[in-house]
C-alpha positions in Angstrom: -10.3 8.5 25.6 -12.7 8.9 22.3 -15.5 6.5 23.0 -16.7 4.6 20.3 -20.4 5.5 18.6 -22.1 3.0 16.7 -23.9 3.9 13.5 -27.2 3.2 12.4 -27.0 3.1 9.0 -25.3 -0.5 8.7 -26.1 -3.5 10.7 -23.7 -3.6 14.2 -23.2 -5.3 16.7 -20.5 -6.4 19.3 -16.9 -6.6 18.4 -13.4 -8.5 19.8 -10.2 -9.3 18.4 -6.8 -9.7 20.2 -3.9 -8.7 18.5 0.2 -8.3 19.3 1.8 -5.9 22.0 3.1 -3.3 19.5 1.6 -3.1 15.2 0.9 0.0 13.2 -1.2 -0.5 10.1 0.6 0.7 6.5 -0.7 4.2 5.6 -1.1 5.9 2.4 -2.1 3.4 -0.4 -3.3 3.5 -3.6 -6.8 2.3 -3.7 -9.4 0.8 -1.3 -11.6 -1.6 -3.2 -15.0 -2.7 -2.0 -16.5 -6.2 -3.6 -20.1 -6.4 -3.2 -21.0 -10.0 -3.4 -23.3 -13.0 -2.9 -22.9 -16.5 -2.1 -26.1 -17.2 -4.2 -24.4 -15.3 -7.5 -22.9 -17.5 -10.2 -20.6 -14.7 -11.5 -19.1 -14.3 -8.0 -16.7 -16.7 -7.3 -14.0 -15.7 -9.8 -14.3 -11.9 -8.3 -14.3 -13.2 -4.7 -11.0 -15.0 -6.0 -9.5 -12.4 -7.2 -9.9 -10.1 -4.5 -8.0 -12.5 -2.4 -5.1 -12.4 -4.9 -5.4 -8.4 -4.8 -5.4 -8.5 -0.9 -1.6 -9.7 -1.2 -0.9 -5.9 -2.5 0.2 -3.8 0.2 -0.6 -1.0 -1.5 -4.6 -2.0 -1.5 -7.1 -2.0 1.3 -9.4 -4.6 0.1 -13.0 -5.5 1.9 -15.8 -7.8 1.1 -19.3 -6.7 1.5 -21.7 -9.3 0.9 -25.1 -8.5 0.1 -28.6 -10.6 0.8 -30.5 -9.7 -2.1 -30.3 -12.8 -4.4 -30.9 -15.0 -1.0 -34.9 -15.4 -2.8 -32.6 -18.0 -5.2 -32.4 -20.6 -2.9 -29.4 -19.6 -0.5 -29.7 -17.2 2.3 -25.9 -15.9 2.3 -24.2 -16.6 5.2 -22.1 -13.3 5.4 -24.6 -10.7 4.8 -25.5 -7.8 6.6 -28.2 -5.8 5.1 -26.6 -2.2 5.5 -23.6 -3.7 2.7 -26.9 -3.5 0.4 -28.2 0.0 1.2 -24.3 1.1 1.1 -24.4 -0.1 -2.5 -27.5 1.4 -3.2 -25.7 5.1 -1.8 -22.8 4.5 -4.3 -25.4 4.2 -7.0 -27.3 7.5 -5.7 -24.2 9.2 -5.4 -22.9 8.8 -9.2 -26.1 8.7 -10.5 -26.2 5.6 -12.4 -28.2 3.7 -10.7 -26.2 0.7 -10.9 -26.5 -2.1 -8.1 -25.3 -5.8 -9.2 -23.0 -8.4 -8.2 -20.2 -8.8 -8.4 -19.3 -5.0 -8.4 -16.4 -3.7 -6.9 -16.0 0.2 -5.9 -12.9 1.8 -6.3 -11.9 4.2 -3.7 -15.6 5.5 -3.2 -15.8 6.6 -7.2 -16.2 4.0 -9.6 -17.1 0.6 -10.0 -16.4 -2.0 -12.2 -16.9 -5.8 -12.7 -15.1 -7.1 -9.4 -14.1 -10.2 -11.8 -11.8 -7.7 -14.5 -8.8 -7.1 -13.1 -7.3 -4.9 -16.1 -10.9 -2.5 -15.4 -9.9 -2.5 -11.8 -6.2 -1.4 -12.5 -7.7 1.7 -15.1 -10.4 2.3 -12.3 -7.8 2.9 -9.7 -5.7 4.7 -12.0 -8.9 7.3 -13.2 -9.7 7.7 -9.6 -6.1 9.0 -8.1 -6.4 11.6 -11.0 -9.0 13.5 -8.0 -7.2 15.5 -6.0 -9.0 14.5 -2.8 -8.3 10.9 -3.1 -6.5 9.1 0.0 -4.6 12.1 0.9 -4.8 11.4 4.5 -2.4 9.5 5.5 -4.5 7.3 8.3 -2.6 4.9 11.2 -4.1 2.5 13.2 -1.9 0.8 15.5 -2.6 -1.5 18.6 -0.8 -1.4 22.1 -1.5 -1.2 26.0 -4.4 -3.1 25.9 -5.7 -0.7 22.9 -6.2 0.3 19.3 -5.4 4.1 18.3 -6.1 5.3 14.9 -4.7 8.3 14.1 -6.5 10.8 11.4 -4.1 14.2 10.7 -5.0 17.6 10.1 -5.7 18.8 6.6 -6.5 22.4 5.0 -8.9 22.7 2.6 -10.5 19.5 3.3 -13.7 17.8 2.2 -16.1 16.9 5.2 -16.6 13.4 5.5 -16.8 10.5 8.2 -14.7 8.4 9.9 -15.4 4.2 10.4 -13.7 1.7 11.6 -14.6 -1.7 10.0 -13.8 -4.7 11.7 -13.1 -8.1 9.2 -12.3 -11.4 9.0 -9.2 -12.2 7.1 -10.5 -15.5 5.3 -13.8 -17.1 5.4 -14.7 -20.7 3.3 -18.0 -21.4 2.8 -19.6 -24.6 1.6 -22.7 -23.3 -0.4 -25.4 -26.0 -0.2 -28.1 -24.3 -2.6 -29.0 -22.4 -4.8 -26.7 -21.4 -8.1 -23.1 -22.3 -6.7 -24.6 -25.2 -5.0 -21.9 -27.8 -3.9 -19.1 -25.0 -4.3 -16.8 -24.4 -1.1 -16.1 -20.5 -1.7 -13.3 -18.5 0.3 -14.2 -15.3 1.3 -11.6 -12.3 1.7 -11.3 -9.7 4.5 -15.2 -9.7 5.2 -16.9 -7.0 6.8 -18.3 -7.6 10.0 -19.2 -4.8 11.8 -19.7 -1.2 11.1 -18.2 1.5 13.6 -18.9 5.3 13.3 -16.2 6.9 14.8 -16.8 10.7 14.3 -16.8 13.2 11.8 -14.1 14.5 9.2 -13.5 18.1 10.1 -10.2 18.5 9.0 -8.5 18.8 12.3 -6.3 15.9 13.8 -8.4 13.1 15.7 -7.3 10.4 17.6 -9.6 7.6 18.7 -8.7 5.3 21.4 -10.6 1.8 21.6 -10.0 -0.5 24.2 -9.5 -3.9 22.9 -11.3 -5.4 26.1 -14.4 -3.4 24.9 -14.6 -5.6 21.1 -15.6 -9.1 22.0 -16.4 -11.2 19.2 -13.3 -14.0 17.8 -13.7 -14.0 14.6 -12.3 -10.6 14.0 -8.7 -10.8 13.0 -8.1 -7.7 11.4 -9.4 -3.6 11.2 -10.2 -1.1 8.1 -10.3 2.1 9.1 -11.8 4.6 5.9 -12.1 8.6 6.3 -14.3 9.1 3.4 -15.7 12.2 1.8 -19.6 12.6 2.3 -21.7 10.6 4.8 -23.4 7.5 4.7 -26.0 8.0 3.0 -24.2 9.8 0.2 -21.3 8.4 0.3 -17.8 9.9 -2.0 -14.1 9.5 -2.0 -12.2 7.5 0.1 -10.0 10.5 2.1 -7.7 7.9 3.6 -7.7 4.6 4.7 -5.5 2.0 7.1 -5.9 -1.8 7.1 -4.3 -3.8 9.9 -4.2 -7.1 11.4 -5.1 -7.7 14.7 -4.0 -11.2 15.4 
């Protein structure tokens, strides 16, 4: 058994979920997409809708990242964890454009567009399978015995990266009380929780065995798993990637 590390770099803390006997997550899609978001952001809401219509895609793995830096409006967001902020911030140092807003949606670790324009999402996706490197991997998570396995192959000539597993909520309403979508009840899709390091992206086949008694929180009710190219705190494309539900 591969025991679990947790990372520093995002905020962490103690995970559960309880799923079925036997599930394998779909492997090989097209795109992850990462919405970074705020309950106290005006432009938001269509975005966060959106996303829950582009979660319905199997061939997306689609996460929600809200961020706390527009809580000095008047609403402290509910969701928030402060490392979904300095992730952004890494995207931005990465490309070199400096550019950190809401509602922004990264496209499998490369670009980022408006998370509200779905035709810029569908050319964003489109531009970033063009790099070779992108979601080669085919990833599997899977749960059973009592456990969840994720599965990473081998791969020559690979790009070093890191391995996380990310656990989510599926759907989350919020009733906003202040602040500029005050009075708005805003539904929230596969929302990061938790961030899990796992290990590093050599190139050689890893399997990573969690026990499910060992992740004890309820409100998890699915996984993301990324292999993505870089580390943290430079983060690049998404390698490969596996979404599953866990209950």
């Amino acid at each position: 058994m591969i025991s679990v590390r947790i990372a520093s770099t995002l905020a962490l803390g103690c995970l559960a979920f309880a799923g079925p006997a036997q599930d394998q997550a779909q492997a090989e899609p097209r795109a992850v997409l990462e919405l970074f978001t705020s309950q106290g952001c005006s432009s938001c809401p269509a975005a966060d809708k959106l996303l829950g219509e582009l979660s319905k895609d199997p061939s997306l793995v689609t996460i929600t990242l809200p961020v706390d830096y527009w809580d000095y409006l008047g609403w402290k967001d509910t969701l928030a964890l402060k490392g979904h902020a300095t992730r952004q911030r890494a995207y931005a140092g990465t490309r070199g454009d400096r550019e950190v807003y809401t509602p922004q949606l990264v496209v499998n670790g490369v670009a980022h567009v408006n998370g509200g324009d779905k035709p810029a999402i569908e050319r964003a996706i489109v531009q970033s399978q063009k790099q070779p490197a992108t979601l080669g991997l085919a990833v599997t998570a899977s749960i059973a015995d009592d456990k969840l396995t994720i599965s990473v192959p081998s791969k020559d000539n690979h790009t070093p990266g890191e391995i996380w597993l990310c656990p989510v909520t599926k759907t989350v309403p919020v009733k906003i009380g202040r602040g500029e979508n005050r009075g708005h009840t805003v539904t929230y899709t596969n929302v990061a929780r938790r961030w899990v390091k796992l290990g590093e992206w050599t190139g050689k086949a890893q399997t990573f065995n969690v026990p499910l008694g060992e992740l004890q929180t309820g409100e998890i009710d699915s996984v993301t798993v990324l292999v993505q190219g870089g580390v943290a705190g430079a983060p690049k494309v998404m390698l490969g990637a596996a979404q599953l539900a866990v209950r």
